[in-house]
N, C-alpha and C positions, 0 to 999 in steps of 0.2 A: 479480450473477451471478458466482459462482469458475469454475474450470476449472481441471486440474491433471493433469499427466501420474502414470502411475501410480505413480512410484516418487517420487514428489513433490519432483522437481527442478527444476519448472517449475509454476508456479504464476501464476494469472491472477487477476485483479479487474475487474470492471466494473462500470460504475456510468453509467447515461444519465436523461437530463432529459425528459422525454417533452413538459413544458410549451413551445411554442415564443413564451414570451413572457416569462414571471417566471423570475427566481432566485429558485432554490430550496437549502436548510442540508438538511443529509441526515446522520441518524446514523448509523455503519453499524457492523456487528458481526463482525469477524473470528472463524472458526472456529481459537483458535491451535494447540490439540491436533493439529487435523485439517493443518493447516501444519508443522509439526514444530517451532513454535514455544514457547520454554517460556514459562509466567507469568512477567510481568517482565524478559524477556530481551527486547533491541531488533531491531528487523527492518527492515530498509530496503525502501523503497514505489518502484520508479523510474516516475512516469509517462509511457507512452511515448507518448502523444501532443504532449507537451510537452518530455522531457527531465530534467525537473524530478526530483531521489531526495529523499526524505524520510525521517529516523531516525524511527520509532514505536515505541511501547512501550504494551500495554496491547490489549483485545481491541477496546473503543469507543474510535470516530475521526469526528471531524465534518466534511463535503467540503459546498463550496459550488458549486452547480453552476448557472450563467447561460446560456442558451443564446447569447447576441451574444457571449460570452468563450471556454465551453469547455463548450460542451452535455452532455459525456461526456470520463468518464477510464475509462484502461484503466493498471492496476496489472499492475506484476511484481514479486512479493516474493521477498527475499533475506533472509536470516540475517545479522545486519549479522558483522562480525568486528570486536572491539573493538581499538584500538591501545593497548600501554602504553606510554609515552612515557618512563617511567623506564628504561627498558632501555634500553642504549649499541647504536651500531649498530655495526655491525662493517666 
């Protein structure tokens, strides 16, 4: 399930386990267009039940989901901002 404010600067992901017994691998399909995401361009995942950011790239993503670990994550995507590290800093 997404959610996403309308000027698309806040953006949700959900993803729950309904099973309360097996882990279960889930593929899942990001809308990137609909994100403001370009093909190929990286976007960072922070899950906020956990903490946890993740660089992604690409619209398919595969989440594992156990209910005794982490029955449900909840995403907030970001546009990563890449660093160039050749640039002197000032």
């Amino acid at each position: 399930y997404g959610k996403a404010t309308l000027d698309r600067s806040n953006l949700l992901f959900v993803a729950v386990t309904l099973d309360p017994f097996d882990a279960h691998d889930a593929v899942l399909h990001f809308p990137l267009a609909d994100m403001g995401v370009a093909e190929g361009e990286t976007y960072e995942m922070e899950d906020l039940l956990t903490g946890r950011r993740h660089l992604w790239r690409g619209a398919v993503q595969r989440l594992r989901l156990d209910p005794a670990v982490n029955p449900a994550a909840i995403f907030r995507v970001t546009v990563w901002a890449s660093v160039d590290y050749r640039t002197p800093c000032l």
